[in-house]
MARMARGU-175729 format. One record per residue (C-alpha): residue in one letter; z, x, y. Coordinates in steps of 0.02 Angstrom, whole numbers, plus 50000, padded with zeros to 5 digits. Layout:
<recs>
AZXY
...
</recs>
This chain:
<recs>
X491684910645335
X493074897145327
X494014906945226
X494024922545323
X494594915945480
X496204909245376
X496374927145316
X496354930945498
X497404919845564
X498544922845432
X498454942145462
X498864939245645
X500344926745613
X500934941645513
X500794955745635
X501544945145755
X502944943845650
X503224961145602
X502964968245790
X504184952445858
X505454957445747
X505334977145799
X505474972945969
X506854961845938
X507894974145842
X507744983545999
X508274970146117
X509284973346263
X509884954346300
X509874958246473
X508404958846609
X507704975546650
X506894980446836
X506624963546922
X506244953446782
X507604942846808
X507234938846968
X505414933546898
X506664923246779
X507444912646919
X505984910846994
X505344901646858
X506954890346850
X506864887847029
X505104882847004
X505594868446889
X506854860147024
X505484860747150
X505954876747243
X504414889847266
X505604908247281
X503974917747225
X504364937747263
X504014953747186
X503014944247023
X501644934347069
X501354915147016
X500464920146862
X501944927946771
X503354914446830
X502004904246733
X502614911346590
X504204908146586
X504064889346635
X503684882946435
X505184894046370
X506434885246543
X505704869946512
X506424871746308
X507974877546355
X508254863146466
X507474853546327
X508924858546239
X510354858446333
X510314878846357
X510014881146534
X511664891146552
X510964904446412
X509854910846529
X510084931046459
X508974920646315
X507604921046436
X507654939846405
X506664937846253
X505124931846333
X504684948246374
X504714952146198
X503784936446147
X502164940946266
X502174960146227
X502164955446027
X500404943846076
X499754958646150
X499524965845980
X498974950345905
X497394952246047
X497074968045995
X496974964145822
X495774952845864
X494794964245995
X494614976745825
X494004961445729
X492554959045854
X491974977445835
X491744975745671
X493074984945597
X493944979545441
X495444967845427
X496574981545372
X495864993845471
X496074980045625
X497884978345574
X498284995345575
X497515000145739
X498564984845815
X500194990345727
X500245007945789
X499805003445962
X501214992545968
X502415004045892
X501925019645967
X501235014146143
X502345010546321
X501804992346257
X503714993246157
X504775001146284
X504194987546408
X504594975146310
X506284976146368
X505984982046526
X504914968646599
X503864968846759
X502054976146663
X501914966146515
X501094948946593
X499704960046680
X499474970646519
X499494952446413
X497984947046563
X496904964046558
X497154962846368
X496434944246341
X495084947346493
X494224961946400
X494494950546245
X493584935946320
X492184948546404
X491944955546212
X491834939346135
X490484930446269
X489364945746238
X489424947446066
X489764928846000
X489274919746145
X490964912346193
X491084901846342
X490994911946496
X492214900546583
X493464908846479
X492954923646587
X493294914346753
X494954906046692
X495684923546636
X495114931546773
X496174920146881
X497654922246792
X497574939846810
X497574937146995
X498884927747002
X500044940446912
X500144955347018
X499784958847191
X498134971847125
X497424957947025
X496074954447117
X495254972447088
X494874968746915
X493564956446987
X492604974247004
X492734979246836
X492054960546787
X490664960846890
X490044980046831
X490274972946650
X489154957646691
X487834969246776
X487904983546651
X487624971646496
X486114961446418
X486944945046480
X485634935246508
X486114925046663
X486674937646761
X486744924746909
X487624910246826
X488894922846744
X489484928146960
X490034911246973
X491424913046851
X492274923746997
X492654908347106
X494114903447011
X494914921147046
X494414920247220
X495044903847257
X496764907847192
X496844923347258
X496564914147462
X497654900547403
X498954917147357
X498784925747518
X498984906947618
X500684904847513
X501294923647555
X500984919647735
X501674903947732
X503394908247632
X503734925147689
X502704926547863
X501654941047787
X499874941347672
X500574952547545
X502124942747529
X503764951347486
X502894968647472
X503144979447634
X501324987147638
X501725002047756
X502845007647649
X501965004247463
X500315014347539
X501085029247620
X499905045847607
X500985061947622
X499785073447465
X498235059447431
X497845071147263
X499675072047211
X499885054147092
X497955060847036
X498795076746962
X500315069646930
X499865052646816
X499125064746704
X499925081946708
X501685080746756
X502805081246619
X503975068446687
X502505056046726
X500955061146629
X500155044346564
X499805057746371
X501715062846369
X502435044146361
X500755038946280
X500275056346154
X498985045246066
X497755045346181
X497815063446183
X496625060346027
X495855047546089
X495185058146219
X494055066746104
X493285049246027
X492665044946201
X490945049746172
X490815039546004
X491615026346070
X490525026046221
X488995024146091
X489895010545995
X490204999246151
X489445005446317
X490234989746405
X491724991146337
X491805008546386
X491205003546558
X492404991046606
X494094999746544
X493665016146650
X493165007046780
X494774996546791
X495785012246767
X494795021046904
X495315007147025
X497105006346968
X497205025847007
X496405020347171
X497665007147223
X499165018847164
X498565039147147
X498515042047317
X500155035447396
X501715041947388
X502595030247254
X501355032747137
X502865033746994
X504595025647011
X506165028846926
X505445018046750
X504995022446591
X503355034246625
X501725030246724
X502375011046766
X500835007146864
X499625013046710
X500305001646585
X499304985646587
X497884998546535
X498765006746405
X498334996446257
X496544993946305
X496285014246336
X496875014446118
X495455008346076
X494765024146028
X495835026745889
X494815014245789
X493365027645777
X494915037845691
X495575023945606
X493895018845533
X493335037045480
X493885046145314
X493915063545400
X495685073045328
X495955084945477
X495675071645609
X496815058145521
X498315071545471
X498285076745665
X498355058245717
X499615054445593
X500645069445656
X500605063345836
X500905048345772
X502545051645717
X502935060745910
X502265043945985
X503345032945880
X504955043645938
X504345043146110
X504475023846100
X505965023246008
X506925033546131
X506175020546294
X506795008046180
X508375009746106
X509255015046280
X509245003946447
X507945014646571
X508925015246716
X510485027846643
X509045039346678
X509395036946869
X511255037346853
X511425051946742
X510295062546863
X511445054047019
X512965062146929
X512075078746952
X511455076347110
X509695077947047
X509045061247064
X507535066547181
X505745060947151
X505035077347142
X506345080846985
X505985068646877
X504045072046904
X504195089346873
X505545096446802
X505015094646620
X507105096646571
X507435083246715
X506175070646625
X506515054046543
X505925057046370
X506945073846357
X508675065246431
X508535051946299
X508385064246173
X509875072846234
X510855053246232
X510205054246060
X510955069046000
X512385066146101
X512715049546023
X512525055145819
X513885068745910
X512725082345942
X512985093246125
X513845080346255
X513415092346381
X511885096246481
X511575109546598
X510285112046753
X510185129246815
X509015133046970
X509005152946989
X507855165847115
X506415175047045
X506215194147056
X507365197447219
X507935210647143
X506425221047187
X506785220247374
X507885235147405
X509705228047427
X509625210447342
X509805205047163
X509405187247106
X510455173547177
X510945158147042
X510435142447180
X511335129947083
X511955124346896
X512315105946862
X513275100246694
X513305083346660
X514415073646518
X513395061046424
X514905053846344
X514715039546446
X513015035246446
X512525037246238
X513035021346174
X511295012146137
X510764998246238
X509814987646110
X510984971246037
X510624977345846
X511434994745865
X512434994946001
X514105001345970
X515544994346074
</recs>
């Protein structure tokens, strides 16, 4: 037994190692979003200043051991270093779900390579640079993790409690995933179904001590967040249709490995009912909190909002992973291989030339780069790419009439055509193979 659990920790050190170096070779060296506020925060932090915003307490915790090491050092001026943290967190996040696999009884190797491919060919990669999602996805992750483990092993359910408050303390949402918690507690055999509701006070009683902060700091409850306009309702069903069916947004298009995954639902459903339970529950709330208002999608890489889910939502793929059924692997391996270029593309190039090649063409509206499958993110970057081995530099937008020409005196009217050079936009972004 000994022995295994060096074989483990061994395999772990190793995936960490391989999916750390990826990531790395993909590094931007720059923050991403407002990650770099989150940054200074943390530095701030250490001199005794509290400049909490957008990111929540929780994920300037993060940051403090790797400030604290540069000061250590004498490195405090190398603060694009700090950039790498990011990357640090989001390589653990496959280390966890190695682990998770391990706990359902699934073979080392098979555990490895379920963890591998969600790291390479999930939004986990992409956000590695970009920031903002990866402490929340790094929380959910170990949460579910810690709920697995006191059910099946009987860890301590203070773990439960502990995690639980971190995850509050990262985002502004946390505190929903208190629901998903509690459903998991009252769905399973755990026998002390009372005892196991205390391990909520620890969330609660950061998330007061949160709201008292916000409201002492920034005069509001929800802090640096202007609620009236986060939770605007123009179409409630819009972000509903739109998180999974638009091709700009659609959680499957930045994500196609859950298309498969999809279909394992039922089995997996039969393999771990709580499991099951507590990841559609949590995504059902995070559609809640987001799906109905109108910025249920930014200007980032894909569904933003969906990520710290995405890893979790995988977990399917074991019952694919696990099964020696020819048809079913070749078509995972095929989408796969679209996944892994999906990821590569959010990864090699900075996300925001998205917004300023689309400004250039004055097309940078929300409702284009939802819908307009040509206008998306994942199709742009493969234009950069092409453009930067020295394929077309140009792209081209044309909005035309439909069937005018059958009222008597008109023909069909061109409404507008936009080209855009992407000369200046297709160097890549990452350190490794950027071109100057």
């Amino acid at each position: 037994m000994m022995q295994e659990k060096k074989f483990d920790l061994a395999t772990a050190a190793f995936l960490f190692a391989g999916v750390f170096i990826l990531y790395l070779a993909t590094w931007h060296g720059r923050f991403e979003g407002y990650e770099g506020e989150t940054a200074q925060t943390a530095a701030a932090f250490l001199l005794g200043h509290f400049e909490v915003k957008r990111a929540g307490i929780g994920a300037v915790a993060l940051y403090l051991p790797f400030v604290g090491a540069l000061k250590m050092f004498g490195l405090a001026h190398h603060t694009a270093l700090l950039s790498v943290v990011p990357i640090f967190y989001s390589a653990c996040i496959s280390v966890i779900l190695f682990f998770i696999a391990l706990d359902f009884g699934t073979v080392r190797r098979h555990a490895l390579l379920f963890a591998a491919a969600v790291a390479c060919a999930s939004s986990v990669w992409p956000y590695a640079n970009i920031g903002m999602e990866y402490q929340m996805t790094l929380g959910v992750t170990i949460l579910f993790f810690v709920l697995q483990r006191m059910h099946k092993k009987g860890a301590n359910a203070w773990w439960v409690g502990l995690i639980l408050a971190f995850v509050t303390l990262t985002k502004a949402y946390g505190i929903i995933f208190l629901i998903p918690v509690g459903v998991n507690f009252l769905c399973s055999d755990f026998k002390n179904k009372k005892t196991g509701l205390k391990f909520f006070l620890p969330a609660i009683f950061v998330f007061i001590l949160q709201v008292a902060t916000n409201r002492f700091f920034h005069q509001s409850f929800f802090g640096f967040y202007k609620v009236a306009n986060e939770f605007t309702i123009i179409r409630w069903w819009e972000g509903w249709y739109g998180l999974f069916f638009s091709f700009g947004k659609s959680l499957f298009v930045y994500n196609p490995l859950l298309t498969v995954c999809i279909i394992m639902i039922p089995q997996f459903w039969r393999r771990s009912r709580n499991a099951t339970i507590f990841i559609f529950s949590a995504l059902i709330l995070l559609l809640l909190v987001n799906a109905p208002f109108i910025y249920w999608t930014d200007e980032t890489w894909g569904p933003r909002k969906l990520i710290p889910l995405v890893p979790l939502l995988h977990l399917p793929l074991l019952m694919i992973v696990e099964r020696r059924i020819f048809f079913l692997k070749s078509v995972t391996i095929g989408i796969f291989i679209i996944a892994l270029y999906v990821q590569l593309l959010g990864s090699l190039f900075y996300y925001g030339k998205y917004l300023e090649i689309l400004r250039v063409g004055d097309l940078d509206s929300l409702t284009s780069m939802r819908y307009i499958p040509e206008l998306s993110h994942v199709i742009i970057f493969h234009d950069l790419l092409r453009s930067h081995f020295g394929g077309n530099h140009l792209i081209t937008y044309q909005e035309a009439s439909w069937f005018r020409w059958t009222i008597a005196g008109q023909t069909d009217t061109i409404f507008r055509t936009t080209t855009i050079d992407l000369t200046p936009y297709h160097k890549f972004d990452s350190r490794l193979f950027r071109v100057h």
